[in-house]
C-alpha positions as CSV (number, residue, x, y, z in Angstrom):
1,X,-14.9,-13.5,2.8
2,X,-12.9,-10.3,2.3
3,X,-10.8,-10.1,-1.0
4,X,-7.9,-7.8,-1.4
5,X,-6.4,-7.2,-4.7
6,X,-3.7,-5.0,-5.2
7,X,-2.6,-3.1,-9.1
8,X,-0.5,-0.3,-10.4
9,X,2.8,-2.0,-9.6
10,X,5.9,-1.8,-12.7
11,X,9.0,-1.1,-13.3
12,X,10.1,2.9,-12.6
13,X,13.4,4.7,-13.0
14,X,14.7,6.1,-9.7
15,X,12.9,9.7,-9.3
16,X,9.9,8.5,-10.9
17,X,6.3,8.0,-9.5
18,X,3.6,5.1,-9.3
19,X,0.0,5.2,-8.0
20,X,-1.1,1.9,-6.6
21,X,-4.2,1.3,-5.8
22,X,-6.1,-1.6,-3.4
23,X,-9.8,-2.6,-4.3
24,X,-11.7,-4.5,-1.6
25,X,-14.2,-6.4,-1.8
26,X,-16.9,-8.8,0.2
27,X,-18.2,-8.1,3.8
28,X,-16.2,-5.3,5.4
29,X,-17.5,-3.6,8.4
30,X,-15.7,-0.7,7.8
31,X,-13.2,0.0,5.0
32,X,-10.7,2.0,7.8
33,X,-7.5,1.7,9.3
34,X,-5.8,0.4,6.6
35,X,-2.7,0.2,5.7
36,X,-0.1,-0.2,2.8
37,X,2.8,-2.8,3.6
38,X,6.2,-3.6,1.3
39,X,8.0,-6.9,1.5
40,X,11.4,-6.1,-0.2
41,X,13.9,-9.0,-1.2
42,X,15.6,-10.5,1.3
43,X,13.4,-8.3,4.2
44,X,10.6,-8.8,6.5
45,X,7.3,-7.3,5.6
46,X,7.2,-3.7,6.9
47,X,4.1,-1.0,7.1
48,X,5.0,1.7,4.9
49,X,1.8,3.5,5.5
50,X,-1.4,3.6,7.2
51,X,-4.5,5.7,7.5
52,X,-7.3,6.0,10.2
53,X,-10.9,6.5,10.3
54,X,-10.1,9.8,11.3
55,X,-8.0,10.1,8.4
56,X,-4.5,10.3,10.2
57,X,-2.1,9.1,8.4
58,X,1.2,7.2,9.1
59,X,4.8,6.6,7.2
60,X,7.6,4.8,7.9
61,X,10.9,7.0,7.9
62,X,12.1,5.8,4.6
63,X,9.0,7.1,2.6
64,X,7.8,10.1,4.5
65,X,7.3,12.9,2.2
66,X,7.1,10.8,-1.0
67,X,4.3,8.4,-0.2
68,X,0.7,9.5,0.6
69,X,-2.1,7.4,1.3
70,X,-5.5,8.1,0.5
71,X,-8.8,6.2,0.2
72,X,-12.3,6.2,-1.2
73,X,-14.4,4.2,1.2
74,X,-17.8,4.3,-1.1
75,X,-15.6,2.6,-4.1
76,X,-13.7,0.3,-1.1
77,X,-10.2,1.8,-2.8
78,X,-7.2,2.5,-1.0
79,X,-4.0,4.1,-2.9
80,X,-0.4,5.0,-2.2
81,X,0.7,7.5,-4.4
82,X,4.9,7.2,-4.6
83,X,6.9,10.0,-5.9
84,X,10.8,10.3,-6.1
85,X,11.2,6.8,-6.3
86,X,14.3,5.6,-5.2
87,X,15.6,1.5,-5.7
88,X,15.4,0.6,-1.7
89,X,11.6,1.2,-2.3
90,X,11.8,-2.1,-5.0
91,X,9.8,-4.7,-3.2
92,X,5.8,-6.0,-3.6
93,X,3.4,-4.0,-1.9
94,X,0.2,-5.3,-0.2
95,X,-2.5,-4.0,1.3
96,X,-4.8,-4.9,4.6
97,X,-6.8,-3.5,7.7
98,X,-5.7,-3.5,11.1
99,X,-5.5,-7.0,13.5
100,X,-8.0,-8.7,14.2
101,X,-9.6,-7.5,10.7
102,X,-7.0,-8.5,8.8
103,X,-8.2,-10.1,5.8
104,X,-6.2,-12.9,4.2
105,X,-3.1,-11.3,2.2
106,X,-3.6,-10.4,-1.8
107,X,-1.0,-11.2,-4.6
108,X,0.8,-8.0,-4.1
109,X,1.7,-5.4,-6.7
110,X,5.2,-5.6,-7.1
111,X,7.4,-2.2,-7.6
112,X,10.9,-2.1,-9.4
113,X,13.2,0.6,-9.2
114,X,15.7,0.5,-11.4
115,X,17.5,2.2,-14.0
């Protein structure tokens, strides 16, 4: 079974930065897509970013150019680096690959912007 856990979440003034980062672990075929996901109070979950085997990334319009995703498949690590935070990014960020992979859903890191 495929374990997700998610870390690097906090609490961050608006403008500042976080890293999170997504270790995986247990029998994964292949460590891409993947893709970084927020669930924000009140909102459905939405995919914030996403990168391909390829490496291609993709943002959602509210983060492109802050956020970049990046990953290390020999450690089985995905991040999301977030600059220029801003309080509409407050939510708790998951990751997870692509349907049908989709591995059951981790604890979330959850992100607070506020000042």
């Amino acid at each position: 079974q495929v374990q997700l856990v998610e870390s690097g979440g906090g609490l961050v003034q608006p403008g500042g930065s976080l890293t999170l980062s997504c270790v995986a672990s247990g029998r994964i075929e292949n460590f891409y897509p993947m893709g970084w996901y927020r669930q924000a109070p009140g909102k459905e979950t939405e995919l914030v970013a996403h990168i391909s085997w390829s490496g291609t990334t993709y943002y959602a319009d509210s983060v492109k150019g802050r956020f970049a995703i990046s990953g290390d498949g020999d450690k089985r690590t995905l991040y999301l680096q977030m600059n220029s935070l801003k309080p509409e990014d407050t939510g708790v960020y998951y990751c997870n690959f692509d349907a049908p992979k989709r591995a059951t859903w981790g604890q979330g890191t959850q992100v607070t912007v506020s000042s």
